[in-house]
DSSP file (Angstrom, degrees, kcal/mol; ACC not computed):
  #  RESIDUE AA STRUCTURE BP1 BP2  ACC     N-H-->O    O-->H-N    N-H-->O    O-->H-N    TCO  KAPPA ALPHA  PHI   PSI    X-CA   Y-CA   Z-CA
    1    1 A X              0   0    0      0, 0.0     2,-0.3     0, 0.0     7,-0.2   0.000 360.0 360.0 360.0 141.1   98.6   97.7   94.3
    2    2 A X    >>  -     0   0    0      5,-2.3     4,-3.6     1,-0.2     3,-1.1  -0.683 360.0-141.5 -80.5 129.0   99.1   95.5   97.2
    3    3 A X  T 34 S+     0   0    0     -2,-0.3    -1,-0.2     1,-0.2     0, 0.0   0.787  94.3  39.9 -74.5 -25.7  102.4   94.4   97.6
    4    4 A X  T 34 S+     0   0    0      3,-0.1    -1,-0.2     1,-0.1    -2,-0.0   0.421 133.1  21.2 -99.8  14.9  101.9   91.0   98.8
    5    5 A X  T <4 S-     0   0    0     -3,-1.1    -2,-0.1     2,-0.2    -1,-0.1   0.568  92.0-136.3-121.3 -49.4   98.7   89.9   96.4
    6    6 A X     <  +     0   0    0     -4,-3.6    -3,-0.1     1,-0.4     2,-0.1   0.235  57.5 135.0  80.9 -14.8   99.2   92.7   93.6
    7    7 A X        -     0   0    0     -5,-0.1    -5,-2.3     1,-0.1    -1,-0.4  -0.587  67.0 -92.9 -77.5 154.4   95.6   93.5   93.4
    8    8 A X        -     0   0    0     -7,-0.2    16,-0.3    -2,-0.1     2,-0.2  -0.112  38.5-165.5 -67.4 177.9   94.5   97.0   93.4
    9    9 A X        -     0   0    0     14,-0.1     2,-0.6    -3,-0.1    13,-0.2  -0.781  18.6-119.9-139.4 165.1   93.8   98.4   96.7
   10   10 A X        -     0   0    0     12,-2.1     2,-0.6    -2,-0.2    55,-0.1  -0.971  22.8-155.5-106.1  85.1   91.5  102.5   97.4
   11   11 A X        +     0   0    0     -2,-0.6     2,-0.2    10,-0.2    10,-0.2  -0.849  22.2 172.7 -74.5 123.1   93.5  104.4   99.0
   12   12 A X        -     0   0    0     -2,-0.6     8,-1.9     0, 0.0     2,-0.2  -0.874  33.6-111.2-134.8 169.6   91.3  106.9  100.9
   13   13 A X  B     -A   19   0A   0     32,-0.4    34,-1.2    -2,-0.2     6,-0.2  -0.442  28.2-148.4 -91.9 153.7   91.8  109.8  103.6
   14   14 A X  B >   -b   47   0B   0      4,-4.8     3,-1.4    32,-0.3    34,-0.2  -0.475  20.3-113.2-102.7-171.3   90.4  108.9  106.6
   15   15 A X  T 3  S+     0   0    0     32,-0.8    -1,-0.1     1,-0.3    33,-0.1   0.462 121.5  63.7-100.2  -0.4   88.8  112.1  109.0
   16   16 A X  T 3  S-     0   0    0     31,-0.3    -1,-0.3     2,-0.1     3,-0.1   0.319 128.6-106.2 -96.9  32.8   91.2  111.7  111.5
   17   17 A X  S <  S+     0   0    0     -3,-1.4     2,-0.1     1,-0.3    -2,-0.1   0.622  84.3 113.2  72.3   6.3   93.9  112.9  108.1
   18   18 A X        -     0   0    0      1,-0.0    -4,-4.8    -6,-0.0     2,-0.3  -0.391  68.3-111.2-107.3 177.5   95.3  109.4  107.6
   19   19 A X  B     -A   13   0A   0     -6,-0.2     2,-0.3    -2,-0.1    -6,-0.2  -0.760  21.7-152.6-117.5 172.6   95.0  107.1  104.7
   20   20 A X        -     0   0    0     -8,-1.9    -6,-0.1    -2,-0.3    44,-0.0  -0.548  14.5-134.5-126.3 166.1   93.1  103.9  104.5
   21   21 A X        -     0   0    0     -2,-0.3   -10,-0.2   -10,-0.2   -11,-0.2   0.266  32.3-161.0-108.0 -12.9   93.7  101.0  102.3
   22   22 A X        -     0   0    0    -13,-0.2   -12,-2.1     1,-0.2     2,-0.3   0.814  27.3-124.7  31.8 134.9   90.3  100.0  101.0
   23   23 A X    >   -     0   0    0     40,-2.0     3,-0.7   -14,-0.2     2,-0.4  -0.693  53.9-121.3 -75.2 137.8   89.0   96.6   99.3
   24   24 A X  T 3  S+     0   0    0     -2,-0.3     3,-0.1   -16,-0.3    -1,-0.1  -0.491  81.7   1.1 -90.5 170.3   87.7   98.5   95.9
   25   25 A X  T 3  S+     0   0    0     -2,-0.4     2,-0.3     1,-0.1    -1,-0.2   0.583 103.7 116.4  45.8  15.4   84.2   98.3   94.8
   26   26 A X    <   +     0   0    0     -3,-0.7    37,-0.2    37,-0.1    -1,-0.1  -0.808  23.7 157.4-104.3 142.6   83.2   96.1   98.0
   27   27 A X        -     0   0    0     -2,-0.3    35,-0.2    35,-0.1     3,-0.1  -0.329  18.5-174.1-174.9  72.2   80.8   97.5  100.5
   28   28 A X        -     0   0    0     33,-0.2    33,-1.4     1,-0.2     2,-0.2   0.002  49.0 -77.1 -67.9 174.0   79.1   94.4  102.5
   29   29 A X  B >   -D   60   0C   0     31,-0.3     3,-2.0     1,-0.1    31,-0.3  -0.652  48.5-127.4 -91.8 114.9   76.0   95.2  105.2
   30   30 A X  G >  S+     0   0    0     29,-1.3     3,-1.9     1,-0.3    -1,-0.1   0.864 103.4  75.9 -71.9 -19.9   78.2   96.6  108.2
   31   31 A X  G 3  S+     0   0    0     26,-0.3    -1,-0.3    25,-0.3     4,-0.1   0.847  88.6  54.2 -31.6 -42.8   76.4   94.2  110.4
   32   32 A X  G <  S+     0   0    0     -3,-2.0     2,-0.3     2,-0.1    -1,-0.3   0.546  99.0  74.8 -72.3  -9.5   78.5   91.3  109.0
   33   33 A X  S <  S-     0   0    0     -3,-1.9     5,-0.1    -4,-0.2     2,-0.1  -0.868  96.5-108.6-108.9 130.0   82.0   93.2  109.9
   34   34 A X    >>  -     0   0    0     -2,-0.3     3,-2.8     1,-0.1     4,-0.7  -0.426  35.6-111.6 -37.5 127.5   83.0   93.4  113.4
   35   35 A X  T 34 S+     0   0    0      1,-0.3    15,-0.7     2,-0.2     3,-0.5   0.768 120.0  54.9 -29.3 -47.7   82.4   97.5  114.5
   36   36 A X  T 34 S+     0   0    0      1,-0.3    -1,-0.3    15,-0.1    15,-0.1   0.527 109.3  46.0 -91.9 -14.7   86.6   97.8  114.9
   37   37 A X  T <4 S+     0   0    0     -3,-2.8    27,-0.4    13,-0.2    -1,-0.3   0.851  94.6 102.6-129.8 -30.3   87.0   96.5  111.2
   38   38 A X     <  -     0   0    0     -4,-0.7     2,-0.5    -3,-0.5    12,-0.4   0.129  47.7-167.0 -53.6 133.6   83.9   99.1  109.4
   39   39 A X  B     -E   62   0D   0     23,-1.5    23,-7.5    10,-0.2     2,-0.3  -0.908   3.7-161.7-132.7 114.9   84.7  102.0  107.5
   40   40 A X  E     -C   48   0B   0      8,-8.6     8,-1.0    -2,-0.5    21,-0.1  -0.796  17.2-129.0-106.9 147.9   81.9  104.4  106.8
   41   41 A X  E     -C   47   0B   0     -2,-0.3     2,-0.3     6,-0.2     6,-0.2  -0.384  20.0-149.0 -75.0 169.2   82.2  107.1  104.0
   42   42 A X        -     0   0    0      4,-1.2    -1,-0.0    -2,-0.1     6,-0.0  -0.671  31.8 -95.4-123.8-178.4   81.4  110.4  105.1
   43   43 A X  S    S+     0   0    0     -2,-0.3    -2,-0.0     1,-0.2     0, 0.0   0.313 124.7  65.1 -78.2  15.4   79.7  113.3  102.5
   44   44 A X  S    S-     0   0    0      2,-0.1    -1,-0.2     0, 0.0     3,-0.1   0.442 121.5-109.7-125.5 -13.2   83.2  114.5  102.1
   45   45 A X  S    S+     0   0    0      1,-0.1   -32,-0.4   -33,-0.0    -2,-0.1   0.748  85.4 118.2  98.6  15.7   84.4  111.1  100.3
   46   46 A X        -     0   0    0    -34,-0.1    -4,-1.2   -27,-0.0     2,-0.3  -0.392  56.2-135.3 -89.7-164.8   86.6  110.3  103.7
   47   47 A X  E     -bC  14  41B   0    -34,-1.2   -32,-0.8    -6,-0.2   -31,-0.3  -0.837  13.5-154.4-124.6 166.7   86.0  107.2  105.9
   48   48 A X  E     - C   0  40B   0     -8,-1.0    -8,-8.6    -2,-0.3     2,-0.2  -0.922  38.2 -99.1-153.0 151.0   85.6  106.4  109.9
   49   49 A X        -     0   0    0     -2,-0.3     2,-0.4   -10,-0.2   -10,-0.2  -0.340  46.4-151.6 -45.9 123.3   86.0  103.7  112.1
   50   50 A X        +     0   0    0    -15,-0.7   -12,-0.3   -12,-0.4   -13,-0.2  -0.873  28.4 163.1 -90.5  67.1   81.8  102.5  112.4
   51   51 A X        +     0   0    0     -2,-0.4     2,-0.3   -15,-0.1   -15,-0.1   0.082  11.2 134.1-132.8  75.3   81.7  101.2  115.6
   52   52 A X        -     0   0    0    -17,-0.1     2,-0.7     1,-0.0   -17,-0.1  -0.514  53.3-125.6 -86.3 148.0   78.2  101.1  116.6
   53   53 A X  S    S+     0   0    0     -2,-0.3     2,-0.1     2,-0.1    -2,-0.1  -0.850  89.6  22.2-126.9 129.2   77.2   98.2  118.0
   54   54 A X  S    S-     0   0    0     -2,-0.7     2,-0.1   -23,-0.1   -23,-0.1   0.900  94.9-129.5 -38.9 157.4   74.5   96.6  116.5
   55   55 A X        -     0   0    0     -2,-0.1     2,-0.7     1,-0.1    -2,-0.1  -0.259  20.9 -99.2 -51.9 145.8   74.7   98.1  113.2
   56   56 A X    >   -     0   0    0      1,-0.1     3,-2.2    -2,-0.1   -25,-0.3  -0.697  49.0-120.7 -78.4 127.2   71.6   99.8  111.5
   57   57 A X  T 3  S+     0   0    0     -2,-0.7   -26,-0.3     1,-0.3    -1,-0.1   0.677 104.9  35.5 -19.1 -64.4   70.5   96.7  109.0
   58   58 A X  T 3  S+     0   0    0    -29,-0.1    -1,-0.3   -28,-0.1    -2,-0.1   0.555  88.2 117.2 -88.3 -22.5   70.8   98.2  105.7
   59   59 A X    <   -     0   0    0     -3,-2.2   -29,-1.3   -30,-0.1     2,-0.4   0.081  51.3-156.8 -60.3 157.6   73.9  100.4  106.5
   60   60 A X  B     +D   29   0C   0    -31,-0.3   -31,-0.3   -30,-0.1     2,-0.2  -0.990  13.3 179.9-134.9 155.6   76.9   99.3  104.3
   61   61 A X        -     0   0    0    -33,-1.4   -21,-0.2    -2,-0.4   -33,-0.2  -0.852  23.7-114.9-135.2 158.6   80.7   99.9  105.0
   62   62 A X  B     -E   39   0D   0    -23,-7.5   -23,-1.5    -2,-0.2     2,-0.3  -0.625  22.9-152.7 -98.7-172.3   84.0   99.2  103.6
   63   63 A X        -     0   0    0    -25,-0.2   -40,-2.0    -2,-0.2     5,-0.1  -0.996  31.7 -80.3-141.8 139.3   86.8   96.9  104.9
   64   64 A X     >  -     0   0    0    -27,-0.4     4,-1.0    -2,-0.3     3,-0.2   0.100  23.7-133.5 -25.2 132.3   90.5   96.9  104.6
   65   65 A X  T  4 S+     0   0    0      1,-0.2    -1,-0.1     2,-0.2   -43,-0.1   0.755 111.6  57.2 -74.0 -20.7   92.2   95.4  101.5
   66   66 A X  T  4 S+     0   0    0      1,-0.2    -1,-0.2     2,-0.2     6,-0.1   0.670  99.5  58.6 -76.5 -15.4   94.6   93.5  104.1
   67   67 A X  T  4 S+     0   0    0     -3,-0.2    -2,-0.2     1,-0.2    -1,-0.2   0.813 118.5  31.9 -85.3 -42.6   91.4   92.0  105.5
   68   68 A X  S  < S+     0   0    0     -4,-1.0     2,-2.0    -5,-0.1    -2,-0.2   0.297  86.3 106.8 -18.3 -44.4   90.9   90.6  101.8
   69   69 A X    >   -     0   0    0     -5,-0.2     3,-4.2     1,-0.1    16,-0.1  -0.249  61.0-144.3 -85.9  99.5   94.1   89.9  100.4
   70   70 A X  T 3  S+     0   0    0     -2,-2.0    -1,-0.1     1,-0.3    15,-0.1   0.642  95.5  65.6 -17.7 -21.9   94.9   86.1  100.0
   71   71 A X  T 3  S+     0   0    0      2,-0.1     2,-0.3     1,-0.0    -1,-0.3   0.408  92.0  70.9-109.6  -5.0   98.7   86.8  100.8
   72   72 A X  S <  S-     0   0    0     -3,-4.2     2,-0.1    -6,-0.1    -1,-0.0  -0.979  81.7-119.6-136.5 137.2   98.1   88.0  104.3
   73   73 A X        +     0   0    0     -2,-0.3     2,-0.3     0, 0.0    -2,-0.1  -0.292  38.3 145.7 -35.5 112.4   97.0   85.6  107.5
   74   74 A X        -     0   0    0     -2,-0.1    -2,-0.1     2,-0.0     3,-0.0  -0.702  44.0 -97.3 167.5 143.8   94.3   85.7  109.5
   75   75 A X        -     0   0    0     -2,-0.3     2,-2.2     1,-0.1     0, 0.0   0.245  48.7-104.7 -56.8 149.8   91.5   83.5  111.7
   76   76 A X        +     0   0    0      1,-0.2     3,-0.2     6,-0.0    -1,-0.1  -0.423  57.2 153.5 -91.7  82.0   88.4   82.8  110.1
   77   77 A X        +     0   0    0     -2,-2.2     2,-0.3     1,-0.2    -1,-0.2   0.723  69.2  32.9 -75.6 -26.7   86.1   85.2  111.8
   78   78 A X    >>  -     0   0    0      1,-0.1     3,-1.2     2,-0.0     4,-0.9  -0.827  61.9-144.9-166.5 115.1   83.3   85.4  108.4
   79   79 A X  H 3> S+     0   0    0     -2,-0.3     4,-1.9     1,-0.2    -1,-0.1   0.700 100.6  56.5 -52.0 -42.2   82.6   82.6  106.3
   80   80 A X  H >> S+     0   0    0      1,-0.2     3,-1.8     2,-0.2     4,-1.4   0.954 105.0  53.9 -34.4 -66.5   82.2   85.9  103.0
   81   81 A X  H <4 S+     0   0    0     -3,-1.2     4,-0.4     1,-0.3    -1,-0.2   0.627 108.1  45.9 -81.1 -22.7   85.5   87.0  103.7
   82   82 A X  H 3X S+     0   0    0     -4,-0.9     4,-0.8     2,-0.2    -1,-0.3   0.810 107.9  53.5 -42.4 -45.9   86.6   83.7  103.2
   83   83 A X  H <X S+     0   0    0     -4,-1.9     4,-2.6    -3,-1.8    -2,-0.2   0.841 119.4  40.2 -39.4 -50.6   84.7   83.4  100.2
   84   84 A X  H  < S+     0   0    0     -4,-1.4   -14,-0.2     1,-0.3    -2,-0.2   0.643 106.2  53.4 -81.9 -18.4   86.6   86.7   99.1
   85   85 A X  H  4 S+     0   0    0     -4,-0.4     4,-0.4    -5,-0.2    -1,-0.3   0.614 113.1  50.9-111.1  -6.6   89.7   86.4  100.1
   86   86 A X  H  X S+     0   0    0     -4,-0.8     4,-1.5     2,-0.2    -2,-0.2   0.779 108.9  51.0 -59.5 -49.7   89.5   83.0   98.0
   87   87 A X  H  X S+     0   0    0     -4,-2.6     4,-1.2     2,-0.2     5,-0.2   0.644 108.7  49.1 -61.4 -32.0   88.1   84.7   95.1
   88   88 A X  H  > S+     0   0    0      2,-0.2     4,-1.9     3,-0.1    -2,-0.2   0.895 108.2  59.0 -81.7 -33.0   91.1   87.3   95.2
   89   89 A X  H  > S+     0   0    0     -4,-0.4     4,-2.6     2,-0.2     3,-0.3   0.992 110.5  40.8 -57.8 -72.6   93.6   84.1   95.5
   90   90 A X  H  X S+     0   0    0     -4,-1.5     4,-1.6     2,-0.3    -2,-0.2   0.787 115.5  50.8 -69.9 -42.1   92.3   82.8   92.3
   91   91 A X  H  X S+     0   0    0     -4,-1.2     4,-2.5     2,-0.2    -1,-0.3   0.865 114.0  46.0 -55.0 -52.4   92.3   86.6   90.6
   92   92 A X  H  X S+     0   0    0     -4,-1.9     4,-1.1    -3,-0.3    -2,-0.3   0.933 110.3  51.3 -75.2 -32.6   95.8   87.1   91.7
   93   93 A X  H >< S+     0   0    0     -4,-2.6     3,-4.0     2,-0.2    -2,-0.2   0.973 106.8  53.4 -39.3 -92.3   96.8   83.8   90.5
   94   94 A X  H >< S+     0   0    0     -4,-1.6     3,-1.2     1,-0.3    -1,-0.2   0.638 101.7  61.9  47.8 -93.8   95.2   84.8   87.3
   95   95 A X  H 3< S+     0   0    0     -4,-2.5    -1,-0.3     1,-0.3    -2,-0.2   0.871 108.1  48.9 -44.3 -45.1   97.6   88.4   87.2
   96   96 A X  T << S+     0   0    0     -3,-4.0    -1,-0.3    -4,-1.1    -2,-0.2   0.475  79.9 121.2-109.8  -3.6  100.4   86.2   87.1
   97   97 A X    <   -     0   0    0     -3,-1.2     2,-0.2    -4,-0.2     3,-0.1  -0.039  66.6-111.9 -45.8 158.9   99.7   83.2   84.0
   98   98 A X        -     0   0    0      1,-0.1    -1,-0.1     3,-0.0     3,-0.1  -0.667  42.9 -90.6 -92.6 147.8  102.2   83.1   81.4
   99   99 A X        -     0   0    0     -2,-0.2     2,-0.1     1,-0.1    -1,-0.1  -0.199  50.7-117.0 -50.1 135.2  100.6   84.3   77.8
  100  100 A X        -     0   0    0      1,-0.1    -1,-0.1    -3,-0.1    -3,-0.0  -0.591  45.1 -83.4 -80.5 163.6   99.3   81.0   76.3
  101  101 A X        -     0   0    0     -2,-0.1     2,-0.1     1,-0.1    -1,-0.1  -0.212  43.2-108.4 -65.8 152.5  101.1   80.1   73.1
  102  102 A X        -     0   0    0      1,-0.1     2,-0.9    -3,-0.1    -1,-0.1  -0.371  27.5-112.2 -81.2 159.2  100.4   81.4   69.9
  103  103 A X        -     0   0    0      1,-0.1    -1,-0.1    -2,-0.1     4,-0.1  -0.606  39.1-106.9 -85.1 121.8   98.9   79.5   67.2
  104  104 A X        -     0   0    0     -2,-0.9    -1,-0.1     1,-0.1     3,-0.0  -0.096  27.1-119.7 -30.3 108.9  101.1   78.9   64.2
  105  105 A X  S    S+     0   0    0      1,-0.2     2,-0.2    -3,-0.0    -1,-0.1   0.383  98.8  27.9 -45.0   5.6  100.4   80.9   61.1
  106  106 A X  S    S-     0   0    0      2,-0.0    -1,-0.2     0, 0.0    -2,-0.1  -0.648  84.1-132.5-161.4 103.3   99.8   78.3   59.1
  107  107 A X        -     0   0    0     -2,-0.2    -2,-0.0    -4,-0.1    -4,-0.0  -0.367  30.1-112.6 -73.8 156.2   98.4   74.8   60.3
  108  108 A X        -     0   0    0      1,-0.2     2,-0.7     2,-0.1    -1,-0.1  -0.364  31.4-104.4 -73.1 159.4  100.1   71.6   59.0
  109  109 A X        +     0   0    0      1,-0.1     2,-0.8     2,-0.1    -1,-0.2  -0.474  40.1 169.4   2.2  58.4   98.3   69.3   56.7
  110  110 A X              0   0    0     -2,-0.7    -1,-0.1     1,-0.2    -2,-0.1  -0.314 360.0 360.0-122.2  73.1   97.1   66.1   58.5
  111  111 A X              0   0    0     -2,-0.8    -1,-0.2     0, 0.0    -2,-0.1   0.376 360.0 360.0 107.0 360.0   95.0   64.8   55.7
């Protein structure tokens, strides 16, 4: 869980032996991510830094869960990740409503 949103986060191992942070279940057309910000899986279930420049069309990548998360800053380099990191505001929001009240076991009378 991300500490400053609370949404889950993928931690995966990366090939240089490090870990990663991963938005889950997202994997946009690495063309739309700057090269520096792409993370390709490899056949071994690790990721690397993608950063061929242009990207093959159809390839897909992941991105960072900080790159994502509503709680944490940053310039609006791609109008999605705005999209996303709006949709993750509203999710985490969400996480954190109060139960609504419960309905009385018996309603009164009114007529």
């Amino acid at each position: 869980m991300c500490p400053y949103c609370g949404l889950p986060q993928e931690r995966v191992a990366t090939i240089e032996h490090d870990w990663v942070l991963l938005e889950p279940d997202m994997a946009p057309l690495a063309h739309l991510v700057p090269a520096e910000y792409r993370w390709i899986e490899t056949s071994d279930g690790r990721v690397a830094v993608y950063g061929v420049c242009p990207a093959e069309p159809f390839q897909r990548c992941r991105i960072e869960h900080r790159l994502a998360c509503p709680e944490q800053s940053l310039p609006d380099l791609w109008p999605w990740l705005t999209s996303l990191r709006g949709e993750n505001a509203r999710q985490a929001e969400r996480l954190n409503e109060p139960e609504p009240p419960h309905a009385p076991e018996e309603w009164p009378d009114a007529g």
